[in-house]
Backbone as XML, in Angstrom:
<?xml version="1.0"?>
<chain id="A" units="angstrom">
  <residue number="1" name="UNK">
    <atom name="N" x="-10.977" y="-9.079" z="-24.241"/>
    <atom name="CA" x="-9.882" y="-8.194" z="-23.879"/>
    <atom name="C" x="-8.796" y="-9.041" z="-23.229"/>
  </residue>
  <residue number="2" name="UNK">
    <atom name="N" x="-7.876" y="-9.122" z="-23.624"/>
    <atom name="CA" x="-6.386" y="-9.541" z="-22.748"/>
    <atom name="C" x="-6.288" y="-8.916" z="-21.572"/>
  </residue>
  <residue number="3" name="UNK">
    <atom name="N" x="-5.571" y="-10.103" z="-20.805"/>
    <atom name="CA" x="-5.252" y="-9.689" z="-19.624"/>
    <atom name="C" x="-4.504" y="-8.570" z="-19.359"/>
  </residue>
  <residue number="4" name="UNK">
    <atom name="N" x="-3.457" y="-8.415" z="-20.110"/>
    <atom name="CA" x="-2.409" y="-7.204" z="-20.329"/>
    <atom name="C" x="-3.180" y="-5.623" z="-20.397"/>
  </residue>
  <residue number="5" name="UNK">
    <atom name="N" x="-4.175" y="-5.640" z="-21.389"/>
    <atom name="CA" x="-5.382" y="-4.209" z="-21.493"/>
    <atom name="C" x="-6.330" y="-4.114" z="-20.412"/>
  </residue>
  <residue number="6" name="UNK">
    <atom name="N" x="-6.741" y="-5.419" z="-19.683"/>
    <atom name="CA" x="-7.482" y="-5.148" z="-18.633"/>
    <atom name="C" x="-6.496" y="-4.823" z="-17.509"/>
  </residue>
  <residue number="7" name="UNK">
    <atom name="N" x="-5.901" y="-4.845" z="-17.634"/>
    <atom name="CA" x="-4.578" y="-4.855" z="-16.188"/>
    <atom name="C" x="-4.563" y="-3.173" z="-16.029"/>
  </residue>
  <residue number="8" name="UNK">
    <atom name="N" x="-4.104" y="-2.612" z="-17.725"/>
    <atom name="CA" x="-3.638" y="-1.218" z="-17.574"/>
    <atom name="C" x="-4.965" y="-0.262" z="-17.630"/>
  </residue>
  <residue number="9" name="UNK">
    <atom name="N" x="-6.294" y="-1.135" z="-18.342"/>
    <atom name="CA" x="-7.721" y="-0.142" z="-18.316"/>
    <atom name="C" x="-7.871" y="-0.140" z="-17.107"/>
  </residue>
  <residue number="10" name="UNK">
    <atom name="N" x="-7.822" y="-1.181" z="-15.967"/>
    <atom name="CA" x="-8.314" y="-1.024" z="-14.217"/>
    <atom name="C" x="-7.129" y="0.175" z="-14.172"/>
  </residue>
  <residue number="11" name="UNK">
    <atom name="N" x="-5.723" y="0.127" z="-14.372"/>
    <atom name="CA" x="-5.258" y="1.241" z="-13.570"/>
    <atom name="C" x="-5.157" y="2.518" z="-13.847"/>
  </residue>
  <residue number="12" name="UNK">
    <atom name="N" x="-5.935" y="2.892" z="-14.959"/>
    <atom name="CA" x="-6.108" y="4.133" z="-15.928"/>
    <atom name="C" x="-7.543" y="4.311" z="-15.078"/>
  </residue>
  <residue number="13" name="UNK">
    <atom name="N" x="-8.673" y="3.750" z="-14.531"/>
    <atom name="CA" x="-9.656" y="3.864" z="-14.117"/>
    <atom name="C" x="-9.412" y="4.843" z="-12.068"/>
  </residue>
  <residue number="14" name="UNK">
    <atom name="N" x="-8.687" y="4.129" z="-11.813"/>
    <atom name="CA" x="-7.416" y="4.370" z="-10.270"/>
    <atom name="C" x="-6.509" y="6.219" z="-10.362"/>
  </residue>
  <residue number="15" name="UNK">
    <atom name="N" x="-6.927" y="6.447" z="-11.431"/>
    <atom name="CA" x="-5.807" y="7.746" z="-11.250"/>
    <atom name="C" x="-6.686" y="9.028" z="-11.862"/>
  </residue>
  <residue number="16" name="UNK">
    <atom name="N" x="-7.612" y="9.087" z="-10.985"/>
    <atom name="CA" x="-8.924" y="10.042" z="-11.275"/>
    <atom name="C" x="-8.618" y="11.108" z="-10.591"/>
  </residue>
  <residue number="17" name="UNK">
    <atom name="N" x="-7.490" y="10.680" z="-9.500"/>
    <atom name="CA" x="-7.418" y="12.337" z="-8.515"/>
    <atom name="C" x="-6.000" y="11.945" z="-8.266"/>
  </residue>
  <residue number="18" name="UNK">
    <atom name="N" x="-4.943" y="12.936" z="-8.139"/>
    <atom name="CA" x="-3.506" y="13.134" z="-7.992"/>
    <atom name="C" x="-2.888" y="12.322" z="-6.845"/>
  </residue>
  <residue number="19" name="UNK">
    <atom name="N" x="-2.139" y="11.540" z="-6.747"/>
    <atom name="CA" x="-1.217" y="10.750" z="-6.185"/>
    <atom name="C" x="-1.071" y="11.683" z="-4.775"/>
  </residue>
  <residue number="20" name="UNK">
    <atom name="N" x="-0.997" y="10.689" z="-3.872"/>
    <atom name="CA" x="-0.670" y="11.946" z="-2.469"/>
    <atom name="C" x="0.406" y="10.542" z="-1.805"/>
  </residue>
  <residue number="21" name="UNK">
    <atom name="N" x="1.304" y="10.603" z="-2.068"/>
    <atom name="CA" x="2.180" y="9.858" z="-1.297"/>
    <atom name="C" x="1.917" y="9.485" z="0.209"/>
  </residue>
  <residue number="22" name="UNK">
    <atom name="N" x="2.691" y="8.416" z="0.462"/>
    <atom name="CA" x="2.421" y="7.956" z="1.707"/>
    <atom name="C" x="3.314" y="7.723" z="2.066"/>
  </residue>
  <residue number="23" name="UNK">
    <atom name="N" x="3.604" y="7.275" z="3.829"/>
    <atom name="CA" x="4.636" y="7.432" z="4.218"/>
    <atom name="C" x="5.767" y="6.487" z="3.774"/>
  </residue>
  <residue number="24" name="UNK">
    <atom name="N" x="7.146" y="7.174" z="4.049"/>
    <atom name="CA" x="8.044" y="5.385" z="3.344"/>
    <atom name="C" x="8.261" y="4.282" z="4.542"/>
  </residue>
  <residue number="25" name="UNK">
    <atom name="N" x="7.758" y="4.355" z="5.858"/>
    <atom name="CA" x="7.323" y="3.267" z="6.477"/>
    <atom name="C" x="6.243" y="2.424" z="6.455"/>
  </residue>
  <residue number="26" name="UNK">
    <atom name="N" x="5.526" y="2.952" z="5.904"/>
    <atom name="CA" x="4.409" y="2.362" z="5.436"/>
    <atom name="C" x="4.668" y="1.386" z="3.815"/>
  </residue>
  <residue number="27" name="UNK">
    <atom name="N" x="5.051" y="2.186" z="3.218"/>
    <atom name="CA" x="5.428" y="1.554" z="1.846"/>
    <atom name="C" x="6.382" y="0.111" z="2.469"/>
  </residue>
  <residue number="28" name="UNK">
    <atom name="N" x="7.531" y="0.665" z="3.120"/>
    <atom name="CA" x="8.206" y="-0.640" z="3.864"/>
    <atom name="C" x="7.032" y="-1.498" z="3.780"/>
  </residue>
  <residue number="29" name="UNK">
    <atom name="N" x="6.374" y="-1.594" z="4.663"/>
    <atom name="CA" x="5.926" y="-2.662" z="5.531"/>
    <atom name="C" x="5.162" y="-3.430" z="4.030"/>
  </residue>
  <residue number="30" name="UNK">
    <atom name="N" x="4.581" y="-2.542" z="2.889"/>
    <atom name="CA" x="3.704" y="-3.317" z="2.071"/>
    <atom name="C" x="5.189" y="-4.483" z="1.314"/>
  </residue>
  <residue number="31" name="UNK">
    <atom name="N" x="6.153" y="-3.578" z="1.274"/>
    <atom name="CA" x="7.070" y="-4.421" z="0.850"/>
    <atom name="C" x="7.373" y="-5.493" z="1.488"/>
  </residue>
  <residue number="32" name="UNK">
    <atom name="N" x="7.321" y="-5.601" z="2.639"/>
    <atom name="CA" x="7.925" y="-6.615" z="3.242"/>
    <atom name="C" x="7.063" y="-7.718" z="3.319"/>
  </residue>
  <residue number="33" name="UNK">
    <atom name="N" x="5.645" y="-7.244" z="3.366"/>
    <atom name="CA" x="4.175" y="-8.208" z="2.819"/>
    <atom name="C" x="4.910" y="-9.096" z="2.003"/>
  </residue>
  <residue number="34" name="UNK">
    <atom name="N" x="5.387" y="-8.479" z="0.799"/>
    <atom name="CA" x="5.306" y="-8.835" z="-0.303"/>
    <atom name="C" x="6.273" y="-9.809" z="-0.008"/>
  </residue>
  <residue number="35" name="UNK">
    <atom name="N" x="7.252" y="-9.209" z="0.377"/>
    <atom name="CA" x="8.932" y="-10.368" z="0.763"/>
    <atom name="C" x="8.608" y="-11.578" z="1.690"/>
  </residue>
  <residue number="36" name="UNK">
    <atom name="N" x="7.847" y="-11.648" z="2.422"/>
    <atom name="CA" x="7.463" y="-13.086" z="3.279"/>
    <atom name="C" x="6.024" y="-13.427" z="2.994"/>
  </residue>
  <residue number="37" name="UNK">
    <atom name="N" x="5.315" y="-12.873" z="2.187"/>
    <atom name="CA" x="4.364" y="-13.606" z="1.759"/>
    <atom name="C" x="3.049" y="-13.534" z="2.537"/>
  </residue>
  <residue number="38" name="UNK">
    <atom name="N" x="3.634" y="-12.448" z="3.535"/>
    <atom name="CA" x="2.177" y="-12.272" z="4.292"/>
    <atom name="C" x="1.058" y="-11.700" z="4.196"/>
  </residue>
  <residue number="39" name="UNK">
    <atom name="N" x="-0.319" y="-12.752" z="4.569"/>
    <atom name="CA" x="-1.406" y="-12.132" z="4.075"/>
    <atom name="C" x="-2.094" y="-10.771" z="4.973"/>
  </residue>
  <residue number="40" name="UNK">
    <atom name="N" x="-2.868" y="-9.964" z="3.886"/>
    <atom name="CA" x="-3.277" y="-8.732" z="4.752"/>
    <atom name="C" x="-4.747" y="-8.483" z="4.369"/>
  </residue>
  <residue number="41" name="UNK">
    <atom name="N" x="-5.061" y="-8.038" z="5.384"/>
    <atom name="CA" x="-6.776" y="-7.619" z="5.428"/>
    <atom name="C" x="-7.038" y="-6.375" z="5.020"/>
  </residue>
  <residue number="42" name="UNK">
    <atom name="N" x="-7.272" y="-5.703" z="4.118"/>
    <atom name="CA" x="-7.156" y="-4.503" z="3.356"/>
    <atom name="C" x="-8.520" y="-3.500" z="3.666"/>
  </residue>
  <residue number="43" name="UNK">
    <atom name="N" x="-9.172" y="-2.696" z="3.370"/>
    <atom name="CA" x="-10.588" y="-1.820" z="3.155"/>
    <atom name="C" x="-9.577" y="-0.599" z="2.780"/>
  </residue>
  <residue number="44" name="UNK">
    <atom name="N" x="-10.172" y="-0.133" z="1.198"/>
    <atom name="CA" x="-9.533" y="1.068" z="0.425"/>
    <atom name="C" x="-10.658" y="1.089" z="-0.402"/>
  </residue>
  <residue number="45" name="UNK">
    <atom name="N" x="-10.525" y="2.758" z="-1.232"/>
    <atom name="CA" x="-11.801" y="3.041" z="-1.832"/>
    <atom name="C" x="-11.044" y="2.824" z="-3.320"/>
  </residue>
  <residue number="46" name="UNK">
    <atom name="N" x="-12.193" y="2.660" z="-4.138"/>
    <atom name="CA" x="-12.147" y="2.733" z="-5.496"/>
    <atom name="C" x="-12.162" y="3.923" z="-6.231"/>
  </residue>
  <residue number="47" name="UNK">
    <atom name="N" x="-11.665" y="4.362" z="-7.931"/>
    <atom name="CA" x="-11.846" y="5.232" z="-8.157"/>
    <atom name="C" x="-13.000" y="5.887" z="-7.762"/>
  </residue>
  <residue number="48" name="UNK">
    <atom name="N" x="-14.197" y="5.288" z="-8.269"/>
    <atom name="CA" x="-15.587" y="5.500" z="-7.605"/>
    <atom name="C" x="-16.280" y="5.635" z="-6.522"/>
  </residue>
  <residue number="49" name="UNK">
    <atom name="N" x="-15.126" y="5.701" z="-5.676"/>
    <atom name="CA" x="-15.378" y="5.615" z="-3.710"/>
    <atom name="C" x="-16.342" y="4.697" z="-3.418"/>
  </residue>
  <residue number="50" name="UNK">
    <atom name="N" x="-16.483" y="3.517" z="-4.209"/>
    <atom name="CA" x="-16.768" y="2.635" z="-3.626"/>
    <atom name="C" x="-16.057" y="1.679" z="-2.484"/>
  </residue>
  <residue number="51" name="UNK">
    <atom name="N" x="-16.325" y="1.291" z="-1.555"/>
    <atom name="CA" x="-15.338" y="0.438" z="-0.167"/>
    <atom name="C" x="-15.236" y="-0.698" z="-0.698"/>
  </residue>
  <residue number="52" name="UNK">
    <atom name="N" x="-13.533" y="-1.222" z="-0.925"/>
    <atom name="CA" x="-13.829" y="-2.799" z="-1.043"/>
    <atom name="C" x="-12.818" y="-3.482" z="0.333"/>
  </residue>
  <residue number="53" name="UNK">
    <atom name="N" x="-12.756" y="-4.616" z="0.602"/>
    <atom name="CA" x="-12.095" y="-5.219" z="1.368"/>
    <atom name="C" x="-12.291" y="-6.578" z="1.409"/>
  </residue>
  <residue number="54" name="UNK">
    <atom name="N" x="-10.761" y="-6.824" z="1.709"/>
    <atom name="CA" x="-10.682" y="-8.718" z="1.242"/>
    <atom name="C" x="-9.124" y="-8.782" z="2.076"/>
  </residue>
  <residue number="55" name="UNK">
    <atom name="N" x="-9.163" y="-10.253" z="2.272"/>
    <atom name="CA" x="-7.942" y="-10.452" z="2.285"/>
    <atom name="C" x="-7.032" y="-10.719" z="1.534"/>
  </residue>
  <residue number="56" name="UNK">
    <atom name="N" x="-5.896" y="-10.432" z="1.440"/>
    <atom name="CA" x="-5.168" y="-10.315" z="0.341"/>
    <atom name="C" x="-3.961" y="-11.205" z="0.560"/>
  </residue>
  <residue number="57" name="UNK">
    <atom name="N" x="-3.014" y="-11.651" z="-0.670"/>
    <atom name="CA" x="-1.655" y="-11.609" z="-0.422"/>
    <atom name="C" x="-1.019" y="-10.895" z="-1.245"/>
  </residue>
  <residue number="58" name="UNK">
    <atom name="N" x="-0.296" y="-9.891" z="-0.739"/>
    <atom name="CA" x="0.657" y="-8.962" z="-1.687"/>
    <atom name="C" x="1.089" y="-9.379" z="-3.024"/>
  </residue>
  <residue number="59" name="UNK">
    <atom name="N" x="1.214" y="-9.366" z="-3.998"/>
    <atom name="CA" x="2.322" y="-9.883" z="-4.866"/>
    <atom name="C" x="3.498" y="-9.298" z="-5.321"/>
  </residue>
  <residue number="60" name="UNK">
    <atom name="N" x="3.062" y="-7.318" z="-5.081"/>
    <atom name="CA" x="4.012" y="-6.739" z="-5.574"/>
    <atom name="C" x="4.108" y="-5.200" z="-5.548"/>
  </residue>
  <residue number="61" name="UNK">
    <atom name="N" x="4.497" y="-4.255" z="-5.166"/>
    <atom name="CA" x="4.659" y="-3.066" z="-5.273"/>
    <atom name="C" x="5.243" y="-2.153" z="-5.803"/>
  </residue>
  <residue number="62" name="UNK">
    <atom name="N" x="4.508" y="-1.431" z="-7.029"/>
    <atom name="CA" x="5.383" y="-0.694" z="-7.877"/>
    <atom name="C" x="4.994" y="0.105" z="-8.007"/>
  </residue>
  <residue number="63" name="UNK">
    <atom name="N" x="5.645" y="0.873" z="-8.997"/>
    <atom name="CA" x="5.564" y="2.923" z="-9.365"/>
    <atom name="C" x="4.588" y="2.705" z="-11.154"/>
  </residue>
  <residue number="64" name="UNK">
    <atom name="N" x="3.750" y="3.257" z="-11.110"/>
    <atom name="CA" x="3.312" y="3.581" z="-12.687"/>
    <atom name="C" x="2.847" y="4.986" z="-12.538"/>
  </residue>
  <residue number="65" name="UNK">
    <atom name="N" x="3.276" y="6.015" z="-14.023"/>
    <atom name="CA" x="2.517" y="7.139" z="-13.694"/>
    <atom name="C" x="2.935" y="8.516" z="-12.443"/>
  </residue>
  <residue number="66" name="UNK">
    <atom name="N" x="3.770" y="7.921" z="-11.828"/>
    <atom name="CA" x="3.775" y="8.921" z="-11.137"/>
    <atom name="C" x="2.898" y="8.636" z="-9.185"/>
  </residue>
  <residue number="67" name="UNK">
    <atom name="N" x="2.454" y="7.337" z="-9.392"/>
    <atom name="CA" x="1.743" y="7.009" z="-8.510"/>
    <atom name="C" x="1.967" y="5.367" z="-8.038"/>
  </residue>
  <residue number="68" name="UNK">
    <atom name="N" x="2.211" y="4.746" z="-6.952"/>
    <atom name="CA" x="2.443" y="3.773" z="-6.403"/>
    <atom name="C" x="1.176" y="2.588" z="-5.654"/>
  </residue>
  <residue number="69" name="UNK">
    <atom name="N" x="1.382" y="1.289" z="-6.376"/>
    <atom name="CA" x="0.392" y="0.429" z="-6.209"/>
    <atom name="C" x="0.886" y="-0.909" z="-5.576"/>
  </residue>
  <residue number="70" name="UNK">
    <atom name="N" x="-0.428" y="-1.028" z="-5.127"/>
    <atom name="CA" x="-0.120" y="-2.644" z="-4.403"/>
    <atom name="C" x="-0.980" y="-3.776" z="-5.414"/>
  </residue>
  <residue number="71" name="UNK">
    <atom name="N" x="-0.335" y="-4.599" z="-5.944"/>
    <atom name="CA" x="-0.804" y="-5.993" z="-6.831"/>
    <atom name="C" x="-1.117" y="-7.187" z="-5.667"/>
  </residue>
  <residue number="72" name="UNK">
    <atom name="N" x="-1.842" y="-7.280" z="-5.902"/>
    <atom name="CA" x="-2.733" y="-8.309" z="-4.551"/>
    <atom name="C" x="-3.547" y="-9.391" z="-5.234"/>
  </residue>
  <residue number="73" name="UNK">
    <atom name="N" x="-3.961" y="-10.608" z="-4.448"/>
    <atom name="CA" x="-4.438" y="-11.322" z="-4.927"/>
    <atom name="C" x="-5.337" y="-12.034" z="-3.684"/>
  </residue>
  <residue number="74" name="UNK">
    <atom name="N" x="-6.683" y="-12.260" z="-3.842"/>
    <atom name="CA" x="-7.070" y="-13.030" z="-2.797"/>
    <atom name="C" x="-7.401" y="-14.517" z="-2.396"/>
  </residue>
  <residue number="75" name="UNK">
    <atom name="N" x="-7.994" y="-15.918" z="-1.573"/>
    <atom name="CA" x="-8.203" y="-16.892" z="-2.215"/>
    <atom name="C" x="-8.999" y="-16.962" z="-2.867"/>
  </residue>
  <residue number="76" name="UNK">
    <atom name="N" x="-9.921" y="-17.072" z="-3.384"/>
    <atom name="CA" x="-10.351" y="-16.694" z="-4.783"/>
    <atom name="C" x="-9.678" y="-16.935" z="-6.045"/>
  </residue>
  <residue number="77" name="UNK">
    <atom name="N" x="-8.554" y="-15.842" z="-5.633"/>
    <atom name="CA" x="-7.592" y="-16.161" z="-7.186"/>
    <atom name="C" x="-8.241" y="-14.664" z="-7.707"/>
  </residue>
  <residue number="78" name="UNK">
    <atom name="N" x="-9.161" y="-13.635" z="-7.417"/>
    <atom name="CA" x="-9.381" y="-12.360" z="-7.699"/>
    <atom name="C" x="-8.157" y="-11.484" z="-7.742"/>
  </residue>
  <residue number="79" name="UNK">
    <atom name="N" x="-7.221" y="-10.858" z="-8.555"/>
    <atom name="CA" x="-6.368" y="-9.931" z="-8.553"/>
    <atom name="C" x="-6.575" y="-8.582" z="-8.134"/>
  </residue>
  <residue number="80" name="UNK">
    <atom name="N" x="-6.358" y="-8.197" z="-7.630"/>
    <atom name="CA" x="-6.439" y="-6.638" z="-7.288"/>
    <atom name="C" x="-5.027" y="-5.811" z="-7.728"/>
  </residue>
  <residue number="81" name="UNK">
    <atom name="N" x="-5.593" y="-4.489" z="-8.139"/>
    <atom name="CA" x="-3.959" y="-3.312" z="-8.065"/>
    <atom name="C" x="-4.795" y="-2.151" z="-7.563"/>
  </residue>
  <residue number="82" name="UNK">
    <atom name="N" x="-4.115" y="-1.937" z="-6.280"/>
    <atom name="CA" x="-4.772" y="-0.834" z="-5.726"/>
    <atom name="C" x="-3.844" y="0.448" z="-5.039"/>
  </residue>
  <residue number="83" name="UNK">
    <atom name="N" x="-4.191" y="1.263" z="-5.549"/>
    <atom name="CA" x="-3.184" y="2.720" z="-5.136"/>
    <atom name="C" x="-3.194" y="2.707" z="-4.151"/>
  </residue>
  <residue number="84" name="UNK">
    <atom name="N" x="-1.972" y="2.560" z="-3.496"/>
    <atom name="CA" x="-1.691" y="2.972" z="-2.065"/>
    <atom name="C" x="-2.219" y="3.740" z="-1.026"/>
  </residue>
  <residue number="85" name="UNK">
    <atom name="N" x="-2.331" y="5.210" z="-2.085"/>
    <atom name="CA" x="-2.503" y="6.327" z="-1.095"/>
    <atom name="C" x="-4.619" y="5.985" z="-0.704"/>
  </residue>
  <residue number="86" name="UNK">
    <atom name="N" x="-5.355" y="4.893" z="-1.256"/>
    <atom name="CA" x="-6.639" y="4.653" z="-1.526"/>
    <atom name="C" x="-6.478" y="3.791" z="-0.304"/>
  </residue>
  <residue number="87" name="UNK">
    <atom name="N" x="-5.661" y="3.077" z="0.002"/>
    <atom name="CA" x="-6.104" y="1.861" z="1.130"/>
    <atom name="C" x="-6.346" y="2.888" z="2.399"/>
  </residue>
  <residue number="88" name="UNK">
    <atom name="N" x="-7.326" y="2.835" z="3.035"/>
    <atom name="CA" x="-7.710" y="3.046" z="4.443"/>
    <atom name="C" x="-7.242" y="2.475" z="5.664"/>
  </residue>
  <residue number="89" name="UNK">
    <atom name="N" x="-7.421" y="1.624" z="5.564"/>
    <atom name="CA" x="-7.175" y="-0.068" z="6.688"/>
    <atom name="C" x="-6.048" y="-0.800" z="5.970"/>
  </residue>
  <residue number="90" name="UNK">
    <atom name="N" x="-5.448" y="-1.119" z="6.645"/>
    <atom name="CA" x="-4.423" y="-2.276" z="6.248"/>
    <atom name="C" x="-3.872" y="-2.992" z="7.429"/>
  </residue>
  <residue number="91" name="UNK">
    <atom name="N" x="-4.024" y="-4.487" z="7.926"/>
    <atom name="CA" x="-3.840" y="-5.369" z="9.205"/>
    <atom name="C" x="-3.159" y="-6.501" z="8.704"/>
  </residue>
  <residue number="92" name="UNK">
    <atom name="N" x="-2.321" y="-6.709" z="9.754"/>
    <atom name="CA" x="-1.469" y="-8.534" z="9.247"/>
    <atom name="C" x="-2.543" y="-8.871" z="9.533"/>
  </residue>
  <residue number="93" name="UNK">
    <atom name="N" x="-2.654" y="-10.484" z="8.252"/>
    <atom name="CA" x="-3.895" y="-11.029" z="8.775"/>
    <atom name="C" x="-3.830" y="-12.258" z="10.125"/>
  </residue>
  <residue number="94" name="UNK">
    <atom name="N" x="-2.271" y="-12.392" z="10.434"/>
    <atom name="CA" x="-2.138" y="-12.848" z="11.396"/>
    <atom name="C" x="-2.552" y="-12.867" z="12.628"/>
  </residue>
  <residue number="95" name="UNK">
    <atom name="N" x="-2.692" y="-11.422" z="12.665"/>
    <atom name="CA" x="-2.536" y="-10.750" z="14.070"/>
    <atom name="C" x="-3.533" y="-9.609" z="14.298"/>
  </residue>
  <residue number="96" name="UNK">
    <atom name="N" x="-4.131" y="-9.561" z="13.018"/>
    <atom name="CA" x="-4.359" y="-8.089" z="12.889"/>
    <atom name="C" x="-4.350" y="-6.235" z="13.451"/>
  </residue>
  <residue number="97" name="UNK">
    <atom name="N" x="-2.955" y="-6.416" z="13.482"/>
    <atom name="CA" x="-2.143" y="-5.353" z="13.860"/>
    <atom name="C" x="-1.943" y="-4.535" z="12.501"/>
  </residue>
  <residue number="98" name="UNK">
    <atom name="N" x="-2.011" y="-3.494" z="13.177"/>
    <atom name="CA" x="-2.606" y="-2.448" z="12.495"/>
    <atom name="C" x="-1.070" y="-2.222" z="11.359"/>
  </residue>
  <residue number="99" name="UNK">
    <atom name="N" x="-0.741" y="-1.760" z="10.069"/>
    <atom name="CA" x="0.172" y="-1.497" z="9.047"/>
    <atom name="C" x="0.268" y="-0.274" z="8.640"/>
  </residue>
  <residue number="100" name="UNK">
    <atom name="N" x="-1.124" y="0.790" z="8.892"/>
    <atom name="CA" x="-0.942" y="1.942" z="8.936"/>
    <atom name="C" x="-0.502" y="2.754" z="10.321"/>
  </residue>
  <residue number="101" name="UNK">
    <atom name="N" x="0.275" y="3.919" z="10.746"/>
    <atom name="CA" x="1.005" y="4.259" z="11.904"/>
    <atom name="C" x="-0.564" y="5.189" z="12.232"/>
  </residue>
  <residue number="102" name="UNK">
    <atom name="N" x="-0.977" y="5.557" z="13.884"/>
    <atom name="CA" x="-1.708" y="6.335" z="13.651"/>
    <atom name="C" x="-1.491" y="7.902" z="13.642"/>
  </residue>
  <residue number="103" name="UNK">
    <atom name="N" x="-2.560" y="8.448" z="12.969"/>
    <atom name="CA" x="-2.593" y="10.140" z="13.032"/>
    <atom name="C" x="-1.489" y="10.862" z="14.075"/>
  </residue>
</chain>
């Protein structure tokens, strides 16, 4: 399978239950990940509610579908695209200060 069909089969696998937006300060901040390159410590569920978590570096944040994702990558070199509204945890890995605002 090409990279291109595995890219869009993982995110056809991600959109099992309806998009619930998140806040646009929050979206900021993944953007701004993305704009200086900073790495983040993630835990979000899978379509399958399985827990994953890694550290990440952003690569990119976009709209498909109707629903908004974060393109991540860890050292490893493992890619991730993970729906926004799925991440739980999200910390600079600097500092680890918290990226979600609380309740």
């Amino acid at each position: 399978m090409n990279l291109h069909k595995s890219f869009f089969a993982r995110i056809a696998l991600m959109t099992d239950s309806p998009y619930a937006p998140i806040a646009c300060g929050l979206h900021e901040n993944y953007q701004f990940a993305v704009m200086k390159r900073a790495s983040l410590d993630l835990r979000w569920r899978e379509a399958d509610e399985r827990i994953r978590e890694a550290r990440v570096m952003p690569r990119d944040v976009f709209t498909r579908e109707g629903a908004e994702y974060l393109q991540a990558e860890d050292s490893d070199g493992t890619s991730y695209t993970i729906r926004l509204d799925r991440i739980d945890e999200a910390r600079w890995a600097r500092d680890g200060v918290s990226l979600i605002p609380p309740d």
